[in-house]
TORFI-533170 format. One record per atom (N, C-alpha, C): residue in one letter; z, y, x. Coordinates in pm, whole numbers, padded with zeros to 5 digits, always signed. Last residue first. Example, Ala and Ser with C-alpha at 12.3 -4.5 7.8 and 13.67 -1.06 7.14 Angstrom:
S+00708-00225+01285/S+00714-00106+01367/S+00787+00003+01290/A+00780-00569+01319/A+00780-00450+01230/A+00780-00330+01320/
This chain:
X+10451+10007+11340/X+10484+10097+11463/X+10359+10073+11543/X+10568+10016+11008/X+10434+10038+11117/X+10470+10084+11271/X+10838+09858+10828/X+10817+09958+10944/X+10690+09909+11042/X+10881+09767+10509/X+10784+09722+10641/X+10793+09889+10728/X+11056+09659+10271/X+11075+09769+10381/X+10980+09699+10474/X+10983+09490+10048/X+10859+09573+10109/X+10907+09696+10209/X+11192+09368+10020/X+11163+09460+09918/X+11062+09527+09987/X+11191+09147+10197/X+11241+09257+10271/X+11248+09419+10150/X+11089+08971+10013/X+11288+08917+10061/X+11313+09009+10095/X+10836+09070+09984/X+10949+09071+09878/X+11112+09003+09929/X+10786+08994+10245/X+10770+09146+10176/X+10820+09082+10069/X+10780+08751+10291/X+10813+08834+10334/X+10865+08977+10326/X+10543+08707+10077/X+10710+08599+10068/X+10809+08716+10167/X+10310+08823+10209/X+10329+08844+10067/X+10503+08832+10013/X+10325+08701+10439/X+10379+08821+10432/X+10383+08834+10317/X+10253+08456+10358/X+10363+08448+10425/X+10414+08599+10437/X+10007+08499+10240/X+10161+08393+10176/X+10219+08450+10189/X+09850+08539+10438/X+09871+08684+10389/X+09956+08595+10239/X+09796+08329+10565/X+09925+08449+10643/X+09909+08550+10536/X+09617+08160+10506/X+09755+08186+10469/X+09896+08282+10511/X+09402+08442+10588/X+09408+08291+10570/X+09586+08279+10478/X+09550+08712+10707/X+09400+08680+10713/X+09463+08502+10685/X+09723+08872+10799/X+09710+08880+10681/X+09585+08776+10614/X+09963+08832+11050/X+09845+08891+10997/X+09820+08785+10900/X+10282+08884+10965/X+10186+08821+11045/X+10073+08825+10986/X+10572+09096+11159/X+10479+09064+11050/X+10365+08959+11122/X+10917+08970+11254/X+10767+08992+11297/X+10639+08999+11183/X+11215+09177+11104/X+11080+09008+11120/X+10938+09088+11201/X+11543+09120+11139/X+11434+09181+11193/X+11296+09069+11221/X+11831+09124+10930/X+11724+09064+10985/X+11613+09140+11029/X+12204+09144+10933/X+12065+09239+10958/X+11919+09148+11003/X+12417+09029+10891/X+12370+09139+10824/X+12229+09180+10822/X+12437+08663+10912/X+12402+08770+10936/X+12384+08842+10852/X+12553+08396+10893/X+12640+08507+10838/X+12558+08640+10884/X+12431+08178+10902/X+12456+08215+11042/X+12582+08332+10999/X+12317+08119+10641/X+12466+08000+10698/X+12534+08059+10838/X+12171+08319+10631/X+12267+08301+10535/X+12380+08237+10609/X+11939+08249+10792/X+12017+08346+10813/X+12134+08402+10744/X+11859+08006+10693/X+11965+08037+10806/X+12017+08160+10825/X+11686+08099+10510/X+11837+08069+10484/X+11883+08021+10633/X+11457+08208+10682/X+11581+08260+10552/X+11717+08246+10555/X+11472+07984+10778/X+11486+08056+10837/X+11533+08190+10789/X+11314+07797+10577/X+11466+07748+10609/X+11529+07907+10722/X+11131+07982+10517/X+11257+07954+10388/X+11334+07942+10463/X+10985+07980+10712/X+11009+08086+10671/X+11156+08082+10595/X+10781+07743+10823/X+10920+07776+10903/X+10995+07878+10779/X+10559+07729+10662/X+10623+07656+10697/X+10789+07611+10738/X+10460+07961+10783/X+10465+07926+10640/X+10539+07790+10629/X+10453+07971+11068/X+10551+08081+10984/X+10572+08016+10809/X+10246+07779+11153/X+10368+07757+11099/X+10466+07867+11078/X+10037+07928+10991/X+10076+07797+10924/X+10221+07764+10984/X+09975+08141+11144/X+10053+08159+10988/X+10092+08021+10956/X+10007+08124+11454/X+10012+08043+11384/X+10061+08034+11244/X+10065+08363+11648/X+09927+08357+11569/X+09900+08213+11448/X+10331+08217+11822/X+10274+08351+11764/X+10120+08294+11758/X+10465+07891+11682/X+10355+07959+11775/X+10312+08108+11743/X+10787+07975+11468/X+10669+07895+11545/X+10575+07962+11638/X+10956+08158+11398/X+10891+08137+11295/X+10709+08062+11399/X+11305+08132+11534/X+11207+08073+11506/X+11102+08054+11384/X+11502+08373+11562/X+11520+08212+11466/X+11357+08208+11449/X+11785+08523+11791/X+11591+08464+11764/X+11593+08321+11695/X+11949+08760+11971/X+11933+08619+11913/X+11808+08566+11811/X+11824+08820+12308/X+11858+08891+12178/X+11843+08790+12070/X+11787+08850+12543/X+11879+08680+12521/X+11898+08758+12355/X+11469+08843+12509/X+11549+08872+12633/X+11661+08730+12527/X+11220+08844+12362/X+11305+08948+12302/X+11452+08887+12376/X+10891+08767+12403/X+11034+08816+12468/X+11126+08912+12439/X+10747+08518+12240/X+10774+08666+12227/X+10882+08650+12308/X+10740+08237+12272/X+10659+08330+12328/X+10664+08456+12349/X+10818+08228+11905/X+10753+08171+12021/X+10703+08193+12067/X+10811+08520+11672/X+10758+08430+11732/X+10795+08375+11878/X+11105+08593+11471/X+11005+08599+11589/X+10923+08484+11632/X+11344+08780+11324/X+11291+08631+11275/X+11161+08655+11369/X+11665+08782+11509/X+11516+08841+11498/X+11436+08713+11453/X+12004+08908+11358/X+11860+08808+11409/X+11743+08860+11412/X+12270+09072+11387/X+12184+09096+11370/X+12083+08974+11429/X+12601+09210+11242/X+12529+09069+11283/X+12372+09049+11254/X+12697+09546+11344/X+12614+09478+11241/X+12600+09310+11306/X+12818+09726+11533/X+12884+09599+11473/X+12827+09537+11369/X+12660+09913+11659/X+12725+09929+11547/X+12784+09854+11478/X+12527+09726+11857/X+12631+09836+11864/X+12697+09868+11767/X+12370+09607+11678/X+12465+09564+11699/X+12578+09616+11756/X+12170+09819+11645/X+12249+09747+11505/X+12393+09687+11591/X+12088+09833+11843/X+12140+10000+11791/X+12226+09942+11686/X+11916+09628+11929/X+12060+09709+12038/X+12134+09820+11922/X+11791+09625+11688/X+11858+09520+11744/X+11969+09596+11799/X+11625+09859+11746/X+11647+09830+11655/X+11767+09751+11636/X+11472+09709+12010/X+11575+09895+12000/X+11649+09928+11866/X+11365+09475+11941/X+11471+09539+12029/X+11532+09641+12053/X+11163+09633+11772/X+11247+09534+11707/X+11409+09525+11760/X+11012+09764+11927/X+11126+09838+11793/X+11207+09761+11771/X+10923+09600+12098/X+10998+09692+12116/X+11096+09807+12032/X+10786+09416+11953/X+10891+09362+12015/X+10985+09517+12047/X+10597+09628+11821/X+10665+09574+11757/X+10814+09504+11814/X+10466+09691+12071/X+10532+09821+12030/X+10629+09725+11949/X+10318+09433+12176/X+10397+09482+12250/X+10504+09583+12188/X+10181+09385+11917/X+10267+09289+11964/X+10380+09332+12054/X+10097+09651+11668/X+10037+09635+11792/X+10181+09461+11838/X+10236+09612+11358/X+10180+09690+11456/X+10095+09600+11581/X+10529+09567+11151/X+10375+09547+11206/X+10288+09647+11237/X+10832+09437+11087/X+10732+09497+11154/X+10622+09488+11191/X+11101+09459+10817/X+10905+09389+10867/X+10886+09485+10915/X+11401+09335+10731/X+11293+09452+10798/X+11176+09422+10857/X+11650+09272+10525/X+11528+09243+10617/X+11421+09364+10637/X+12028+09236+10502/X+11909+09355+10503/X+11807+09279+10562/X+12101+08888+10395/X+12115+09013+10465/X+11994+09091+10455/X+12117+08720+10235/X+12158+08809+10164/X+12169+08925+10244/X+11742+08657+10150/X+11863+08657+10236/X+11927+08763+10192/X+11534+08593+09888/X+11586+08725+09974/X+11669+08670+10020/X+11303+08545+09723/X+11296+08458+09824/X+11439+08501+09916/X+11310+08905+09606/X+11243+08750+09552/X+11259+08662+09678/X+11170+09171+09435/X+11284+09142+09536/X+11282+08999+09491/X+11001+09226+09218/X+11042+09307+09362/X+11125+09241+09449/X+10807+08943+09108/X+10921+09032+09141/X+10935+09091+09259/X+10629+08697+09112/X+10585+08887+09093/X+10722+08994+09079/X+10711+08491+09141/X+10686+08566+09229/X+10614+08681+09268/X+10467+08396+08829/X+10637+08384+08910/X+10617+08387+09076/X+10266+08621+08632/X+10278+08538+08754/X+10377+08490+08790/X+10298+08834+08557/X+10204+08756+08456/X+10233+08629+08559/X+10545+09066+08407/X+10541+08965+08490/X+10414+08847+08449/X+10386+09391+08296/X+10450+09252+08278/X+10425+09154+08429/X+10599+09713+08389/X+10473+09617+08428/X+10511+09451+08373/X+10829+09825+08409/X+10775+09839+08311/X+10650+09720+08253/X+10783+09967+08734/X+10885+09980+08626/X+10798+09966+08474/X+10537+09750+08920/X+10563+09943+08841/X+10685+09848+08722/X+10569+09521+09127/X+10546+09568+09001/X+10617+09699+08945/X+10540+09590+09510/X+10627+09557+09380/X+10573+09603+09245/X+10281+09481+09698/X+10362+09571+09640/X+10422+09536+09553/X+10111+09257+09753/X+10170+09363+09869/X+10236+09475+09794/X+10062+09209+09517/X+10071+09113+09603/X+10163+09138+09729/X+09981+09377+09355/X+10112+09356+09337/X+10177+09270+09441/X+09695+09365+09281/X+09752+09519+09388/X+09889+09491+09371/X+09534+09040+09355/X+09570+09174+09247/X+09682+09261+09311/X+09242+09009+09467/X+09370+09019+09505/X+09432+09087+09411/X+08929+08848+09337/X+09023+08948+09348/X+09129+08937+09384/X+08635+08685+09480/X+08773+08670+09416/X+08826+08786+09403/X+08323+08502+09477/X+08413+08659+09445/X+08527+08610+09393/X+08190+08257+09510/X+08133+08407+09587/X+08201+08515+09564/X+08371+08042+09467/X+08317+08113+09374/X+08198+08200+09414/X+08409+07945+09764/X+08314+07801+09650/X+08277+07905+09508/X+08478+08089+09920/X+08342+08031+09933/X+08293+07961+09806/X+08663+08256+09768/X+08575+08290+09803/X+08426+08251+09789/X+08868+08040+09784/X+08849+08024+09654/X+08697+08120+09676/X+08890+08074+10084/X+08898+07943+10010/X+08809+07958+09917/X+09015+08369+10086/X+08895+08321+10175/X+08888+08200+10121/X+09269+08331+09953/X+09134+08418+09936/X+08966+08378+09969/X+09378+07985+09994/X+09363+08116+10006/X+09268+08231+09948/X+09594+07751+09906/X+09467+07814+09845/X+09422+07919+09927/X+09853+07822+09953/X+09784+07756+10073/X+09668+07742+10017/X+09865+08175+09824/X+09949+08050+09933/X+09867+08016+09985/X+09940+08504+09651/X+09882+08380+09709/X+09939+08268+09805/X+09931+08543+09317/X+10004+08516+09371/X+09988+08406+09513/X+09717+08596+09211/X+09834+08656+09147/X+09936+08663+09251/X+09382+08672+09208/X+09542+08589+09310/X+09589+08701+09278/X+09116+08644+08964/X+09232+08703+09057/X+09354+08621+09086/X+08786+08592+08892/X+08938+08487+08922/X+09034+08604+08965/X+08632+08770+08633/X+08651+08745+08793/X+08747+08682+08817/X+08639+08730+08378/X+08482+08716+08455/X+08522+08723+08603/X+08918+08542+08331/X+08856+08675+08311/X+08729+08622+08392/X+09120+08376+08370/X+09064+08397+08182/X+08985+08466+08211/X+09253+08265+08585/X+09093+08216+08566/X+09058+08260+08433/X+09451+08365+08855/X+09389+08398+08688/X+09273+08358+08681/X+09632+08138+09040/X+09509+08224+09041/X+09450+08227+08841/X+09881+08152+09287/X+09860+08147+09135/X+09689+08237+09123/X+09930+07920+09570/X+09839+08003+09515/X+09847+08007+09355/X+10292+07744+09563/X+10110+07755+09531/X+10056+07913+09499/X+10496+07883+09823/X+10469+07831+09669/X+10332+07815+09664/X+10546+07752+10118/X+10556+07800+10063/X+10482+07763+09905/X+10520+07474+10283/X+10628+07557+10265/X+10599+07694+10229/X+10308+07277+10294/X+10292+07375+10315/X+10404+07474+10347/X+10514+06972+10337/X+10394+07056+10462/X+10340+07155+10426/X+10867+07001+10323/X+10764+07045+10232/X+10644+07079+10362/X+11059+06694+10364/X+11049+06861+10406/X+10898+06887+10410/X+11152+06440+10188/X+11129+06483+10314/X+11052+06626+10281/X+11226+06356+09882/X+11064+06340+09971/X+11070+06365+10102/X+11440+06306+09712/X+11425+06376+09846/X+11286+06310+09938/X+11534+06449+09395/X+11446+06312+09434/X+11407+06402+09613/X+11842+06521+09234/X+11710+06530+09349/X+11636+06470+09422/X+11990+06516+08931/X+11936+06455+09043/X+11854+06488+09138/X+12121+06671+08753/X+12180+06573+08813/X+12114+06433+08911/X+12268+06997+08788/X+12191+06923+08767/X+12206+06776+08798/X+12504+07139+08904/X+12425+07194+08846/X+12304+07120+08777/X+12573+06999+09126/X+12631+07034+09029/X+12591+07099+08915/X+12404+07192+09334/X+12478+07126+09318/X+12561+07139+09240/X+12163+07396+09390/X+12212+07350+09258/X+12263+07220+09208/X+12185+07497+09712/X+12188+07594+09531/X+12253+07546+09394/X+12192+07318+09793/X+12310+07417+09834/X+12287+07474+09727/X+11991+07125+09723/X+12127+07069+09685/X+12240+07227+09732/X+11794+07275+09816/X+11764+07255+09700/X+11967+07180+09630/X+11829+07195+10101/X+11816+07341+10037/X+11859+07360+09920/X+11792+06925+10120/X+11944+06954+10113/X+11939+07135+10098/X+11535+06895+10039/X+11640+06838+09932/X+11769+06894+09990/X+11341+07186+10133/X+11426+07059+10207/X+11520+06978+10110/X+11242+07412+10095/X+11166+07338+10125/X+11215+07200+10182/X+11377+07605+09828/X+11372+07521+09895/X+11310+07439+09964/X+11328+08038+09854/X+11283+07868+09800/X+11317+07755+09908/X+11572+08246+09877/X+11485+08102+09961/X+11450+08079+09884/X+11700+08370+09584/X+11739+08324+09688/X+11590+08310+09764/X+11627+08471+09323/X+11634+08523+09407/X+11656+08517+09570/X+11753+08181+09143/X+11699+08282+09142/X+11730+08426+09235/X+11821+07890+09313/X+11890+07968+09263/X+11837+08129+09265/X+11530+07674+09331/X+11647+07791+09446/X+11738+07895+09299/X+11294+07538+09316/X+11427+07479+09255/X+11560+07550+09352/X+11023+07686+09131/X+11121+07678+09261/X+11277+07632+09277/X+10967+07571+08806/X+10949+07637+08907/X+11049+07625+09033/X+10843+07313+08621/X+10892+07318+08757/X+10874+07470+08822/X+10730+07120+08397/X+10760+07280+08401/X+10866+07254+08523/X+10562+06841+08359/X+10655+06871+08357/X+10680+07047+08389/X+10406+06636+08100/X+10388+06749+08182/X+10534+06798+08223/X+10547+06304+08075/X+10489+06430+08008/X+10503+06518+08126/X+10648+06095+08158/X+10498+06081+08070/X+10494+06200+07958/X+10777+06020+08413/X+10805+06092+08280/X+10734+06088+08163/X+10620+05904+08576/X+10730+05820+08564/X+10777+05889+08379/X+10413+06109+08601/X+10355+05966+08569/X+10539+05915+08501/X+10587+06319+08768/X+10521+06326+08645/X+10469+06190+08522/X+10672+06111+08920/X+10780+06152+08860/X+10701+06263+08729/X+10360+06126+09070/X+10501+05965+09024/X+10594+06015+08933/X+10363+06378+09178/X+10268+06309+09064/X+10357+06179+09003/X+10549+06378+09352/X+10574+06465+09245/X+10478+06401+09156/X+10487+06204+09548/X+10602+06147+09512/X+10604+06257+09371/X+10227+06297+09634/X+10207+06186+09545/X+10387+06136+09481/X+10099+06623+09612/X+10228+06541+09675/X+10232+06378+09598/X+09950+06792+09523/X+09922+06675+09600/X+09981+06629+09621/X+09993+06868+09186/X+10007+06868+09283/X+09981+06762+09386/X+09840+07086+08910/X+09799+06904+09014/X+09827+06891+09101/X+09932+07327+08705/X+09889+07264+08886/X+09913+07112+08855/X+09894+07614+08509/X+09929+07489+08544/X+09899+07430+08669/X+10040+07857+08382/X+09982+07809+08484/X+09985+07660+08483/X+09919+07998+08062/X+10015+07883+08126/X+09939+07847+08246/X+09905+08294+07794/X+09816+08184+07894/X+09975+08133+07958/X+10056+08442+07639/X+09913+08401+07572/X+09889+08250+07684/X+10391+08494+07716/X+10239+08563+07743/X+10192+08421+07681/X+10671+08415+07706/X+10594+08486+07556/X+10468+08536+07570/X+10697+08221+07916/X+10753+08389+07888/X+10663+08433+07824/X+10595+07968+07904/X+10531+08126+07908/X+10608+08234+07932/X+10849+07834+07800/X+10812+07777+07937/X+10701+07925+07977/X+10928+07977+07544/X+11000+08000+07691/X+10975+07941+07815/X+10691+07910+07391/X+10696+08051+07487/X+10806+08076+07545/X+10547+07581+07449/X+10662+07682+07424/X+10661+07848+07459/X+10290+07437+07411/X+10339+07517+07572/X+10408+07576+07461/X+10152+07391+07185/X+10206+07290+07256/X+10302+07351+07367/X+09912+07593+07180/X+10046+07598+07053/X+10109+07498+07153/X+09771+07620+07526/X+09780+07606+07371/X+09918+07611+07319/X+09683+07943+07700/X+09777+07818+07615/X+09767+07768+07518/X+09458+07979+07897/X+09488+08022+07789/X+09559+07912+07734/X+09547+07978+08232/X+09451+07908+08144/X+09490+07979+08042/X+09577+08029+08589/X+09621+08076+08479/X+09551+08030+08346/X+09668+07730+08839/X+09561+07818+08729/X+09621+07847+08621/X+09752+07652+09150/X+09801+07710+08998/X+09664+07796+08931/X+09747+07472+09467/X+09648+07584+09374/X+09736+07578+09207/X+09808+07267+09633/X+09918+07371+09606/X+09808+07524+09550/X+09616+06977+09508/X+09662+07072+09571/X+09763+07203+09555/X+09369+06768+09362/X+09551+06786+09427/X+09569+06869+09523/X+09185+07093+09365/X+09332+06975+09282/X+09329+06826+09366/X+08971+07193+09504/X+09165+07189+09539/X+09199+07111+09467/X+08748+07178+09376/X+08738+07173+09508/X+08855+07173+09572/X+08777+07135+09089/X+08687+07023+09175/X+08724+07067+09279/X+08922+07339+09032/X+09004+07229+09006/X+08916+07116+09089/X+08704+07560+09070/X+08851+07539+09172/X+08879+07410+09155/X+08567+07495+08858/X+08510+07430+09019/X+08605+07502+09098/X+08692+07529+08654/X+08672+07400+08667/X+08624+07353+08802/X+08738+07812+08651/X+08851+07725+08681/X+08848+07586+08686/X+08451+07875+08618/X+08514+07887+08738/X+08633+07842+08775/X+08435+07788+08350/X+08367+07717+08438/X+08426+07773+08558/X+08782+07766+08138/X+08644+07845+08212/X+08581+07784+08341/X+08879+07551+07962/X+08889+07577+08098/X+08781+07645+08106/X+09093+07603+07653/X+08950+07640+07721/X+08974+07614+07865/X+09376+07599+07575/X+09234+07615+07467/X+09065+07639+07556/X+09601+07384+07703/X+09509+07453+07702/X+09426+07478+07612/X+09675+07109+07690/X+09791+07209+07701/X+09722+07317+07670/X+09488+06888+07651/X+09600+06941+07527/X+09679+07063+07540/X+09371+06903+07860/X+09263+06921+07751/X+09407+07003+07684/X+09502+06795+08123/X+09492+06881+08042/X+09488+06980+07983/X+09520+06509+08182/X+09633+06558+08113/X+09618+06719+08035/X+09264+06506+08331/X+09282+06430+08205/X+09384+06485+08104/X+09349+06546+08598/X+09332+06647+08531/X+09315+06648+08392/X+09697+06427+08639/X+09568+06400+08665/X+09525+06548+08566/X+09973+06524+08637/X+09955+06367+08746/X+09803+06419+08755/X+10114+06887+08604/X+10022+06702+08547/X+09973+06640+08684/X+10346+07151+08565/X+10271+07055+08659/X+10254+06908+08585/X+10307+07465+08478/X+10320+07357+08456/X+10266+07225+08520/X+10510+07733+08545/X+10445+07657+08603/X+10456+07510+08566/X+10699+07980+08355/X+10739+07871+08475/X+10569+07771+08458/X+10747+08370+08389/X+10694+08230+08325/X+10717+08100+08429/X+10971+08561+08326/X+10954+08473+08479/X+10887+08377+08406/X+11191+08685+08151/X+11032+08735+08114/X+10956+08663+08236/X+11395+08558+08190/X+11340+08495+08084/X+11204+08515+08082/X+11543+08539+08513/X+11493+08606+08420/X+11421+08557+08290/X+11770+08245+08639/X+11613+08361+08642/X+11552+08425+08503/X+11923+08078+08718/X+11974+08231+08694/X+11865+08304+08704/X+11860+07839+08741/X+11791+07873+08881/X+11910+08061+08817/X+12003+07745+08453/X+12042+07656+08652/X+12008+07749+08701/X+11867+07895+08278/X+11991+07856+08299/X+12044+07852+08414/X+11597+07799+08330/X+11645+07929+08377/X+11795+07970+08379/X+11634+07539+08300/X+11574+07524+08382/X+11630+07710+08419/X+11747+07551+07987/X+11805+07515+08044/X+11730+07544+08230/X+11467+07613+07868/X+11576+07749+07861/X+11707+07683+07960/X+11291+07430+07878/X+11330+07536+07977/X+11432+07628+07970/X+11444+07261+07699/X+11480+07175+07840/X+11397+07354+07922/X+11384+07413+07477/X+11565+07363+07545/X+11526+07337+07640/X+11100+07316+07496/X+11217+07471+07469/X+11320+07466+07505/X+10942+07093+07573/X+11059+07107+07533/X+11120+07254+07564/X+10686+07047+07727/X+10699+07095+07594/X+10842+07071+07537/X+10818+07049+08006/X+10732+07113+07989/X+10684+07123+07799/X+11127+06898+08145/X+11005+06847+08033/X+10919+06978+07956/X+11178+07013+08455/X+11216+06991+08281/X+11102+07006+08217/X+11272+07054+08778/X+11143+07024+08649/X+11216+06975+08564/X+11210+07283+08988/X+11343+07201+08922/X+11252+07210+08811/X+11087+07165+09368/X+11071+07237+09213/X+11202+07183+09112/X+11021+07310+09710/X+11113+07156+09556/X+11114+07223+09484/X+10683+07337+09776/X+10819+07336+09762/X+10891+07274+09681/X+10469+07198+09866/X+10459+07342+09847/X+10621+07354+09900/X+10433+06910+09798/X+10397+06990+09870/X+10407+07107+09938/X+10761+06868+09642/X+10578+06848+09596/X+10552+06917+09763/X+11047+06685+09467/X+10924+06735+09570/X+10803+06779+09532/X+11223+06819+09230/X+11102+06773+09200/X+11064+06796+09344/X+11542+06759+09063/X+11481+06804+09180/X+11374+06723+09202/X+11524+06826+08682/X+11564+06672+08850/X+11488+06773+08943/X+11755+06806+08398/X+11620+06909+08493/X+11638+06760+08626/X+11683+06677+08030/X+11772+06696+08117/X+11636+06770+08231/X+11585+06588+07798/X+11551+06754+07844/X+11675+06754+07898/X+11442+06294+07832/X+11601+06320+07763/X+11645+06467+07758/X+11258+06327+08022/X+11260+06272+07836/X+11347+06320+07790/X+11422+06373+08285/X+11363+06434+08194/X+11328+06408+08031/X+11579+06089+08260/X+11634+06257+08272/X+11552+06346+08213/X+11368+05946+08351/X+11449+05894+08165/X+11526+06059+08145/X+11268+06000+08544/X+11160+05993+08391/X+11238+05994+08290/X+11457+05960+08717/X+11395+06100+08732/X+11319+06096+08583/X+11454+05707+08721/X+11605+05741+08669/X+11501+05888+08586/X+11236+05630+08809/X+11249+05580+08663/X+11354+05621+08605/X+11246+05722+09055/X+11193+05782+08974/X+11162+05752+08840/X+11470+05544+09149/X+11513+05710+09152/X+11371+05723+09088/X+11268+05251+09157/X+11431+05328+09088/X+11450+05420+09043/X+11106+05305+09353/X+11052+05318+09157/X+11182+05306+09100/X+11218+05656+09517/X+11161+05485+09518/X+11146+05461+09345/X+11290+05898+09724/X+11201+05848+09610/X+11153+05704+09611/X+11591+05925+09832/X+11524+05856+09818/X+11430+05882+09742/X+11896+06109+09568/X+11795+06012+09631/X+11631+05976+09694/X+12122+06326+09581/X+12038+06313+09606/X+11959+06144+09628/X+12309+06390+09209/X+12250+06266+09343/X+12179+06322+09402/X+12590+06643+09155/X+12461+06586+09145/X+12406+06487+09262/X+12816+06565+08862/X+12785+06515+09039/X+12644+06510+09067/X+12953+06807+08669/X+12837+06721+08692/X+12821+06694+08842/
């Protein structure tokens, strides 16, 4: 199979509509990240979608609609607190957990009860929903475990050939995945957070929950209720290491860390902020220090550079936790399996 990249124009997304119908997958822009979307009530067309990415079965996938109109049908209930998220984010990189209806497959669920769904802002992903004229099931269009893609030519190193089209919007303004947030219960919980944040969903509810997996890996055993509830997830194939602490101690582990690796003939990067002095020690850019937005932003492709560079050893700056930075370490901490060194 040759796969295209194109352009989004009413061409490439009338190709993108007939592919899907047909439970073929297409590289999906959106906001967040590129998604690999297959027709959302078709069973085949997800079992094919985990096929391509090589992702687990028990990994539910994320259902994405043009408007909120779309839906009544997928769902048995919106709870009033998932209705005044959807007023104060949709279109946006926000996911709600809902109770499913019969219609949602249980291989687009992974055999759980409820279905995320999202309204993304991206208007070239709403089009290719619209173009399709059905919900589409899109999770991260990266070859399971890898980066997520935030670039059509990301999204083409993974699953070239593998599919047979990628609609190329240009490079993702949040860069990372949507906020997943549980709305079945008397309290919302983040499953999984992004450019929604804590603090966000906060003001307009008065109470949110973090759920204790966010910053930690799921217990042996534990269901996956969320995608990007795995231990290990987004990962370079080299070792990563999170540091957080004080600015000054951190540069300094990092660098003593560094000297000791490479002595030892390891190929070693520092994923760092701008501004930081870490001398001529080699350094891949995660933007302005204090700027989670652009670490969130920067992160994937910086990932995967560290793939194309051939490195063994990555060394990251942690970044505080507060607004979307607590994404970005969340994404962090699972590429690094939660090795975080405090210094």
């Amino acid at each position: 199979m040759k796969t295209q990249v194109l352009p989004v124009t009413a061409q490439s997304l009338a190709m993108a509509g007939r592919i899907i119908r047909e439970g073929g997958l297409v590289g999906m822009p959106t906001e967040t990240v590129y998604g690999l979307g297959g027709n959302a009530l078709d069973a085949q067309a997800a079992l094919r979608i985990f096929e391509a990415k090589g992702r687990p079965a028990d990994n539910p996938l994320i259902v994405h609609v043009a408007s909120v109109d779309e839906i009544p049908p997928l769902v048995r209930t919106v709870p009033q607190a998932a209705k005044k998220l959807m007023e104060a984010f949709w279109p946006g990189p926000m996911t709600l957990i809902l109770p499913k209806a019969d219609c949602i497959p249980g291989t687009v669920s992974a055999g759980l009860d409820t279905v995320g769904i999202r309204l993304p802002q991206s208007e070239a992903a709403r089009a290719m929903i619209r173009a399709a004229g059905v919900p589409i099931a899109a999770p991260s269009g990266n070859r399971s475990g890898r980066p997520s893609p935030t670039t059509a030519q990301h999204m083409l190193e993974d699953m070239d050939g593998r599919i047979p089209l990628i609609l190329d919007g240009g490079p993702c303004a949040v860069g990372v995945e949507s906020s997943v947030i549980d709305a079945t219960g008397e309290v919302p919980v983040i499953l999984r957070p992004g450019g929604v944040t804590p603090e966000m969903v906060e003001h307009v509810l008065g109470r949110v929950s973090v759920d204790e997996h966010v910053m930690s890996p799921l217990r042996e055993g534990e269901i996956v209720r969320s995608p990007g509830m795995k231990y290990r997830h987004y990962a370079p194939q080299a070792k990563t290491v999170i540091y957080e602490g004080g600015t000054d101690r951190v540069i300094a582990a990092i660098c003593a860390r560094y000297d000791a690796a490479t002595a030892a003939g390891e190929r070693v990067a520092i994923l760092g902020f701008d501004g930081h002095d870490f001398g001529a020690r080699t350094r891949i850019s995660l933007g302005h220090a204090g700027s989670a937005q652009d670490a969130a932003s920067r992160l994937f492709a910086a990932l995967r550079e560290l793939d194309e560079r051939g490195e063994t050893l990555a060394l990251c700056e942690a970044v505080d936790t507060a607004g979307i930075g607590l994404a970005v370490m969340n994404r962090m901490g699972r590429a690094a399996a939660f090795d975080i060194e405090h210094v």
